[in-house]
DONUVEX-990487 format. One line per 4 residues: number of its first residue (from 1); their letters; for each residue x, y, z of C-alpha. Coordinates in pm, 1 decimal. Example, Ala and Ser with C-alpha at 12.3 -4.5 7.8 and 13.67 -1.06 7.14 Angstrom:
// residues 2
1	AS	1230.0/-450.0/780.0  1367.0/-106.0/714.0
// end
This chain:
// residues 402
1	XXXX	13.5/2817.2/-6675.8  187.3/2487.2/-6693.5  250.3/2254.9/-6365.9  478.0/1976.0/-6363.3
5	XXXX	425.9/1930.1/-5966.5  112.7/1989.4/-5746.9  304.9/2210.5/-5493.0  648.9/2369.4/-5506.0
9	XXXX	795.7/2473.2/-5200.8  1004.6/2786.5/-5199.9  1289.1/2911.1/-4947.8  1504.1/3147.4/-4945.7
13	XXXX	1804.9/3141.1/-4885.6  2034.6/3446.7/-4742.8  2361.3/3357.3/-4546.9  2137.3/3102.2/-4361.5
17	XXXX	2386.6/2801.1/-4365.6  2361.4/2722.4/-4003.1  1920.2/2628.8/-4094.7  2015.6/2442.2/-4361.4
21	XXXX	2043.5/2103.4/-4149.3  1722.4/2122.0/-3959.2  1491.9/2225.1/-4220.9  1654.2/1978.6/-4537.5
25	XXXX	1646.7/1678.9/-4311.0  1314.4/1746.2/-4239.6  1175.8/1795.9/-4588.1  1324.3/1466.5/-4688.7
29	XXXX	1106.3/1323.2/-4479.8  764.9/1462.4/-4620.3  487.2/1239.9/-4650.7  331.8/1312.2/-4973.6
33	XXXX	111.5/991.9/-5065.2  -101.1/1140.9/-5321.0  72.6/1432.5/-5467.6  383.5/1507.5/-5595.7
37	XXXX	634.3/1877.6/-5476.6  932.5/2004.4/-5543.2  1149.8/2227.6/-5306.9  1292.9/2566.7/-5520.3
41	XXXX	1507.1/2754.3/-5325.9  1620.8/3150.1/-5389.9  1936.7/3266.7/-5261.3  1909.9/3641.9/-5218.5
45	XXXX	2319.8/3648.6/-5300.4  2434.6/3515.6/-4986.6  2798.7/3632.3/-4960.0  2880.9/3239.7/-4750.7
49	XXXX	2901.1/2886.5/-4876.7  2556.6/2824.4/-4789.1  2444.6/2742.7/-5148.1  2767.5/2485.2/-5172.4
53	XXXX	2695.0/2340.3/-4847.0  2358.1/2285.5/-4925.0  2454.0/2093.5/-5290.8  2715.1/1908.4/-5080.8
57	XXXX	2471.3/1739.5/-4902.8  2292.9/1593.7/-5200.6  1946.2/1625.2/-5101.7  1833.2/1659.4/-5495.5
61	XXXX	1871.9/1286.6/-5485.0  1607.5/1213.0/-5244.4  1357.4/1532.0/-5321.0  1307.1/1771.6/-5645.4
65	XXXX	1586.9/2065.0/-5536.2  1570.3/2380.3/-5772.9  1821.6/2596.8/-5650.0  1786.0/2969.1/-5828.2
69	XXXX	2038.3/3212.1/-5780.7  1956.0/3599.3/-5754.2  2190.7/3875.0/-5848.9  2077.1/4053.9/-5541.6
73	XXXX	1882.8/4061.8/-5182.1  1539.2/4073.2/-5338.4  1409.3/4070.7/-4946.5  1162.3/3821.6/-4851.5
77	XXXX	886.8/3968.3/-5094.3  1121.2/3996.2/-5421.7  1286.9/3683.5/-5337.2  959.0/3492.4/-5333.3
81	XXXX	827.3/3662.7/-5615.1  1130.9/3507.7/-5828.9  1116.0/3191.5/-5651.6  727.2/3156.3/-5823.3
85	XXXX	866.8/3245.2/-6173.9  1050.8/2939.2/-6152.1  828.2/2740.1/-5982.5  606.4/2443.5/-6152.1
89	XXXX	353.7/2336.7/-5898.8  -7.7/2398.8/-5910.4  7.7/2510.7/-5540.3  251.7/2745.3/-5427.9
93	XXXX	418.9/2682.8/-5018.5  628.7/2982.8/-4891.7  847.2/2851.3/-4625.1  1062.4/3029.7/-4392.6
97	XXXX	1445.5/2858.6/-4382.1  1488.5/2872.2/-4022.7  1233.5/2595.6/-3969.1  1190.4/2239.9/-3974.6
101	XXXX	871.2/2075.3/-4059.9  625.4/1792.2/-3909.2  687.4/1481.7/-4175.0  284.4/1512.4/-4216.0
105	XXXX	331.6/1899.7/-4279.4  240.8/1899.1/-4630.5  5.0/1660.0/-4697.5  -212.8/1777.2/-4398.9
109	XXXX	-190.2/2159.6/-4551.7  -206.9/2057.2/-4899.4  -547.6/1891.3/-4831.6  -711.9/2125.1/-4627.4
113	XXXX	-663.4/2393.9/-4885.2  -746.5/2090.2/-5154.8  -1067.4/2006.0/-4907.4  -1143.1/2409.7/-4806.8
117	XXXX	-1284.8/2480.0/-5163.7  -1346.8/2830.7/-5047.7  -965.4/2892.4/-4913.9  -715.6/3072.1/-5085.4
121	XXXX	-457.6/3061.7/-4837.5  -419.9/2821.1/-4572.6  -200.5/2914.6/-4252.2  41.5/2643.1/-4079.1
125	XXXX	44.0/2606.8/-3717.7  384.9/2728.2/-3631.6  550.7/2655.1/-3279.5  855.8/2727.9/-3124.7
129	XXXX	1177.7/2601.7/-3254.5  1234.9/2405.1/-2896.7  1011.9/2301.1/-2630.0  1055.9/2435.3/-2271.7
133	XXXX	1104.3/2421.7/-1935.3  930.0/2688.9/-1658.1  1080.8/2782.8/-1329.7  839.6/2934.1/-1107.0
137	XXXX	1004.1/3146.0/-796.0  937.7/3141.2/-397.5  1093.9/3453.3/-229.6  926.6/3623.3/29.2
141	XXXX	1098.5/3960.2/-122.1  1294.5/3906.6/-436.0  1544.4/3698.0/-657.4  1798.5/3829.9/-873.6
145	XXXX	1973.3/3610.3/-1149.9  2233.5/3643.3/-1384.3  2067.0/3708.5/-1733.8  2303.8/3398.4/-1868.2
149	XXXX	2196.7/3070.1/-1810.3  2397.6/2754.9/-1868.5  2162.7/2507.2/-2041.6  2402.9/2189.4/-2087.9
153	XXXX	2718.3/2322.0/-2240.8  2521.8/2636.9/-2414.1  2494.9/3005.0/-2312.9  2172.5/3137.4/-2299.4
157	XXXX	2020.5/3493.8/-2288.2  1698.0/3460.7/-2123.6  1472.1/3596.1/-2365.2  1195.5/3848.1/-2220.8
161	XXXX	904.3/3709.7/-2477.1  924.0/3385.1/-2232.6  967.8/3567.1/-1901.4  632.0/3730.7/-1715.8
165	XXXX	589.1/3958.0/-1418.9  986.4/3989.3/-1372.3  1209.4/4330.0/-1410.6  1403.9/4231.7/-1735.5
169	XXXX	1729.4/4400.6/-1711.9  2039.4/4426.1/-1948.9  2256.4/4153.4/-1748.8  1985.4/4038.4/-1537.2
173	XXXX	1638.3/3951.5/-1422.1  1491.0/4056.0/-1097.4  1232.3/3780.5/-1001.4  918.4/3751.8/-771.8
177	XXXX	681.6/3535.4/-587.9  494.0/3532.2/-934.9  770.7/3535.0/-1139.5  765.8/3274.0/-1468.2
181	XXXX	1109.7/3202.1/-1647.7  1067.6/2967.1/-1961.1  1389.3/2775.6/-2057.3  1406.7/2606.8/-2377.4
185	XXXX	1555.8/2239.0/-2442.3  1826.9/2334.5/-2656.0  1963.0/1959.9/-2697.9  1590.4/1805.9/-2760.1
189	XXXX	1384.3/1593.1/-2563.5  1736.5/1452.3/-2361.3  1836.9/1494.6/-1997.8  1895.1/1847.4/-1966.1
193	XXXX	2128.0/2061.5/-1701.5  2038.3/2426.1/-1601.9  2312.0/2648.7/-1433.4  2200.3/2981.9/-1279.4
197	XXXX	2384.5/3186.5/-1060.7  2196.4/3388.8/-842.7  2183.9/3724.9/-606.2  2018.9/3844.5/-315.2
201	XXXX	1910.2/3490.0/-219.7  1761.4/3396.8/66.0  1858.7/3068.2/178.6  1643.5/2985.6/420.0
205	XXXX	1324.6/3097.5/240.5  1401.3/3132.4/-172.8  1400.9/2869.0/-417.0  1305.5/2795.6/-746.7
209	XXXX	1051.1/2517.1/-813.6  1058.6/2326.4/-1124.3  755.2/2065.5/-1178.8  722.9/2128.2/-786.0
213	XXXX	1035.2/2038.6/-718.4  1239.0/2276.8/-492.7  1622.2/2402.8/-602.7  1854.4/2584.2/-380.3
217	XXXX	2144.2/2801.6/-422.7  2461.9/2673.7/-308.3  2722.1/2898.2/-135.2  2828.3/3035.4/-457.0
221	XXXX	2503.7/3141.8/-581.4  2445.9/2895.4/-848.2  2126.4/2653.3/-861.2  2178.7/2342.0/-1054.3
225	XXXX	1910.7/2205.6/-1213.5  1925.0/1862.9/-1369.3  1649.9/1693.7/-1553.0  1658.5/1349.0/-1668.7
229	XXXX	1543.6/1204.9/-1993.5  1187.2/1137.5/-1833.0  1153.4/1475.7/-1671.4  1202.2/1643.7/-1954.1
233	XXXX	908.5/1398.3/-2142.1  686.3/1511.8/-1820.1  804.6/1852.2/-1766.2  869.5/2027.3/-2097.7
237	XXXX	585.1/2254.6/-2268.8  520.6/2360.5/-2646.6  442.4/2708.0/-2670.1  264.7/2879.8/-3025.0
241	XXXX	462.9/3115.7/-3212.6  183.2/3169.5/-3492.3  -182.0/3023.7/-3539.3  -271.7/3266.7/-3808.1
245	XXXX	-210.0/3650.6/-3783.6  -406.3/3931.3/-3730.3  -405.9/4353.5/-3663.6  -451.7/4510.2/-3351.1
249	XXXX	-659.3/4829.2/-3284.5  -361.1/5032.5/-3338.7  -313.3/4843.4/-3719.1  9.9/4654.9/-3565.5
253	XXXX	34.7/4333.1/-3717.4  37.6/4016.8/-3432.9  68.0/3660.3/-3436.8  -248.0/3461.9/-3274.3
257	XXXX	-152.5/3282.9/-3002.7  181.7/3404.3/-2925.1  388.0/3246.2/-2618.7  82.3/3053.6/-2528.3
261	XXXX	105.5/2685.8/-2446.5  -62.9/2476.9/-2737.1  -379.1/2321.3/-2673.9  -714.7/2234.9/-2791.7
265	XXXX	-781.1/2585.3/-2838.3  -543.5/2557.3/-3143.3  -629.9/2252.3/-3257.9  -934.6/2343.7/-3450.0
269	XXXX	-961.8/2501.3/-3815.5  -1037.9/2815.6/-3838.1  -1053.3/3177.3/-4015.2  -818.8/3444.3/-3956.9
273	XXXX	-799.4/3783.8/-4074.5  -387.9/3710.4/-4229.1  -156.4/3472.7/-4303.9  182.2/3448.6/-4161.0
277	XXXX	410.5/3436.4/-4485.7  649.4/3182.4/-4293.6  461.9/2863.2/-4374.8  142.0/2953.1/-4589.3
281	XXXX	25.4/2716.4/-4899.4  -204.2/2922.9/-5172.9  -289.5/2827.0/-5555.0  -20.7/2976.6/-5805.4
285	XXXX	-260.9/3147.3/-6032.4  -428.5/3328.5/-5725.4  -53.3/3457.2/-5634.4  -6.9/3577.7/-5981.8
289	XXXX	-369.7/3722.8/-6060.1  -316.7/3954.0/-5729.6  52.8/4050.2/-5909.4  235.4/3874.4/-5561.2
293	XXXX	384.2/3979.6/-5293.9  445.6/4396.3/-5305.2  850.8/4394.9/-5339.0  833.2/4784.6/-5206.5
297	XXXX	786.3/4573.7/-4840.2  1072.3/4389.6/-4887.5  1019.3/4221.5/-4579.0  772.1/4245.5/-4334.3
301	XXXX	387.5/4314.5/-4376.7  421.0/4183.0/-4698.3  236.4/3910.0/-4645.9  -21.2/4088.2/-4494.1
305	XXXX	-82.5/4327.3/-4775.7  -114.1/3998.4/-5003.6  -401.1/3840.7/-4756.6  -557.5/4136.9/-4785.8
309	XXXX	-542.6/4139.4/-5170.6  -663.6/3830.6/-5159.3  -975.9/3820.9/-4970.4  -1041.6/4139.5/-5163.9
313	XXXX	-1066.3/3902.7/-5486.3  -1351.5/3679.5/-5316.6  -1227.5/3375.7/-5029.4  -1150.6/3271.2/-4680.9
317	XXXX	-788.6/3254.6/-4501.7  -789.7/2932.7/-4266.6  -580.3/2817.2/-4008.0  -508.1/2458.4/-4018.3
321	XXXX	-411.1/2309.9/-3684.9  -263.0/1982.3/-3809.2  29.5/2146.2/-4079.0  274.2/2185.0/-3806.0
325	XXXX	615.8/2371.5/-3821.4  853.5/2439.4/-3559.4  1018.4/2842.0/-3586.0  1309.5/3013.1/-3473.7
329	XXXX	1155.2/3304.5/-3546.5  1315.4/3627.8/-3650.9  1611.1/3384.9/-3787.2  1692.7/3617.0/-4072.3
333	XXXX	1716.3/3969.9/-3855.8  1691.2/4014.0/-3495.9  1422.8/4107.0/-3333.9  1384.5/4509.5/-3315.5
337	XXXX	1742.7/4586.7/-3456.2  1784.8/4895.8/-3632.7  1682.4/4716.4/-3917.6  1385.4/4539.2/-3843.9
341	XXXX	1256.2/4823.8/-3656.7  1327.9/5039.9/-4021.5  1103.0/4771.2/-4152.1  831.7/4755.8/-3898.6
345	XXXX	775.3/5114.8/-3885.3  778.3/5187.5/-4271.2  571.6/4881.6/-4388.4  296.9/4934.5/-4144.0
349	XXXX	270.4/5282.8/-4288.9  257.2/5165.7/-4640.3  3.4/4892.9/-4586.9  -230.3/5157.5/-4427.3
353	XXXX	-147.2/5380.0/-4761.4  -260.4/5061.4/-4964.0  -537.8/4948.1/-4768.1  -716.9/5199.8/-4569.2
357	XXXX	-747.5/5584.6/-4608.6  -481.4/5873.2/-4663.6  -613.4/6026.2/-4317.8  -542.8/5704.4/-4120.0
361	XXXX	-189.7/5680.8/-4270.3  -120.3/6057.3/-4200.1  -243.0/5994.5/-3852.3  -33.3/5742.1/-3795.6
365	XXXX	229.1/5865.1/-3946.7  279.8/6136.8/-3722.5  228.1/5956.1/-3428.5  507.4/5724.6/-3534.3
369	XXXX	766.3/5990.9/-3661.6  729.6/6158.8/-3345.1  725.0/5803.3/-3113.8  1086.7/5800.4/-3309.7
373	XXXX	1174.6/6171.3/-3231.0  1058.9/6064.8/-2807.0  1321.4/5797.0/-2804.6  1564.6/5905.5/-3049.5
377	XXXX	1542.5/5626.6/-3276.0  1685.9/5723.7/-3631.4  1543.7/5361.1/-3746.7  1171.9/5471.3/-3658.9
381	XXXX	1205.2/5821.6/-3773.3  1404.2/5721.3/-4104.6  1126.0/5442.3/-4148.8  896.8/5708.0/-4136.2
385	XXXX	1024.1/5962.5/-4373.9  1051.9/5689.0/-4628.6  711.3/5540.7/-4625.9  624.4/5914.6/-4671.4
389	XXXX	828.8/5960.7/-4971.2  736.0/5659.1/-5134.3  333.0/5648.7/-5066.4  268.4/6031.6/-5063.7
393	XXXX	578.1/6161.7/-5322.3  604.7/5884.7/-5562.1  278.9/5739.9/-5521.0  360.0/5466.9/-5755.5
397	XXXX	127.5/5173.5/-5795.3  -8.6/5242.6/-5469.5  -404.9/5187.2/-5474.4  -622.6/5319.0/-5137.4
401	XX	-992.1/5301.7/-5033.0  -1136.6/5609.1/-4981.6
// end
């Protein structure tokens, strides 16, 4: 297998021009002081101008750009399988594109793996696109805000992943004594302003505290926050979105450390059961001698069926705390839309079919199809029916342990 580079990097690329910025700026930054990469990038035939925005900017004069173009969506698994056909580096990255890497990214992950001799794929540390800000409530009843928030001249939609022990309704959030909202810094590490109009306030008793600072409502409802440049260095906290993955009880696929502050409890190596396909660094030949990524997937749990492939051929998957990303996440779908959910539900099923037992992925099965039947979900019940008719009808290069 020849090599021209020691690692290739791939993306890919589908109608994703608006990531292009963060991530490309950031990769022309890479330290590499030993080794030498190149970045190859798959568009999945985007139907935008990504792909001529991205040559407009002329980063293949200050990095090795392959751009290959595919003839269709190959999905995150087919897309990255082509991307490796065309790659030439010894060591293989896959690289979400709505990210944008640590300049010491690579060479810390491309040494661990180098220095881990029993590794075969090595995990990034992947945090939250932007840093944020938490409002804590004191009510001696209850707060209700508008579920739009003005952060500087951007409309937010408070997100429930950051929000705890609130009543997370459609328009708005309905907040208590032990209430947590987390804001992100949309515009950086600069002076921030937060706009949020409010209900049912109290003004004699309610406010929202931020860094123990108290805000009130004004007579229209609305509490302005502003933060200067130095309250934001003080105030504003980094929060994990993956420090390796893992499955639950139930078989659902998770991400270690999710929503939780980072600390020293993620700032040690370690071994996880998964890798998280968004940032992950293995050898090429490993990738190809376990025949890649399953392109059935498409997306999602894909990358868990390869960890598990890969263990099975002898090896450890690490974490490494110092190869540090920051994620959208769920940049390329939103989060449990008809078609993620489609995804979710079907892939779990096939990786049970692949890697378990025929009577855990009938159980499971059923209890899903009729979880999608309870809240009359076509994408869970159609997710269902298909991972039935491709494990159990076609049964097609599937392999399961007895």
């Amino acid at each position: 297998m020849s090599t021209k580079y020691d690692v290739s990097v791939i993306v890919i690329n589908y109608n994703s021009k608006k990531y292009i910025d963060d991530l490309f700026d950031s990769l022309i930054n890479l330290v590499h002081s030993d080794f030498s990469y190149e970045v190859v990038v798959v568009d999945n035939a985007s139907t935008d101008d990504s792909i001529a925005y991205l040559q407009s900017k002329q980063y293949d004069s200050k990095i090795n750009l392959n751009i290959v173009l595919s003839d269709a969506n190959r999905g995150f698994a087919g897309g990255n399988n082509y991307g490796v056909k065309h790659a030439k580096g010894e060591y293989i990255v896959f690289l979400n594109n709505d990210t944008a890497v640590d300049k010491m990214w690579l060479e810390e992950l491309y040494h661990f793996i180098k220095n881990n001799k029993n590794c075969v794929i090595a995990n990034s540390k992947l945090l939250f696109f932007y840093d944020y800000i938490e409002l804590t409530f004191k009510t001696t009843d209850k707060i209700e805000l508008d579920r739009d928030i003005t952060i500087n001249n951007h409309t937010y939609y408070a997100d429930g992943k950051f929000i705890t022990n609130c009543l997370c309704e459609e328009k708005k959030l309905v907040c208590f004594g032990h209430t947590t909202v987390k804001l992100p810094l949309l515009d950086g590490k600069a002076a921030h302003s937060f706009c949020i109009h409010t209900k049912l306030w109290n003004g004699d008793t309610d406010s929202i505290i931020v860094g123990g600072k108290e805000y009130k409502a004004n007579k229209n409802g609305d509490i302005k926050i502003e933060l200067n440049d130095e309250d934001v260095k003080q105030l504003k906290i980094t929060l994990i979105q993956n420090a390796g993955s893992g499955i639950d009880k139930v078989y659902n696929g998770y991400d270690i450390g999710f929503c939780e502050e980072d600390g020293a409890k993620y700032s040690k190596p370690y071994e996880i059961n998964n890798g998280c396909g968004a940032a992950i660094i293995m050898k090429k030949k490993d990738f190809v001698a376990c025949k890649g990524f399953d392109e059935r997937f498409f997306m999602y749990y894909e990358d868990t069926d390869l960890s598990y492939r890969m263990k099975a051929a002898g090896g450890k998957i690490m974490f490494c705390p110092t190869a540090i990303v920051r994620h959208i996440h769920t940049g390329s779908s939103t989060e449990w839309s008809s078609f993620f959910t489609y995804h979710v539900y079907r892939n779990k099923l096939l990786f049970l079919y692949k890697n378990y037992n025929k009577k855990l992925f009938y159980m499971y099965y059923l209890r899903q199809y009729l979880d999608g039947i309870r809240s009359r979900d076509s994408a869970k019940k159609m997710g269902c029916k298909d991972a039935y008719r491709i494990a159990v009808k076609k049964q097609k290069n599937i392999r399961y342990k007895n």
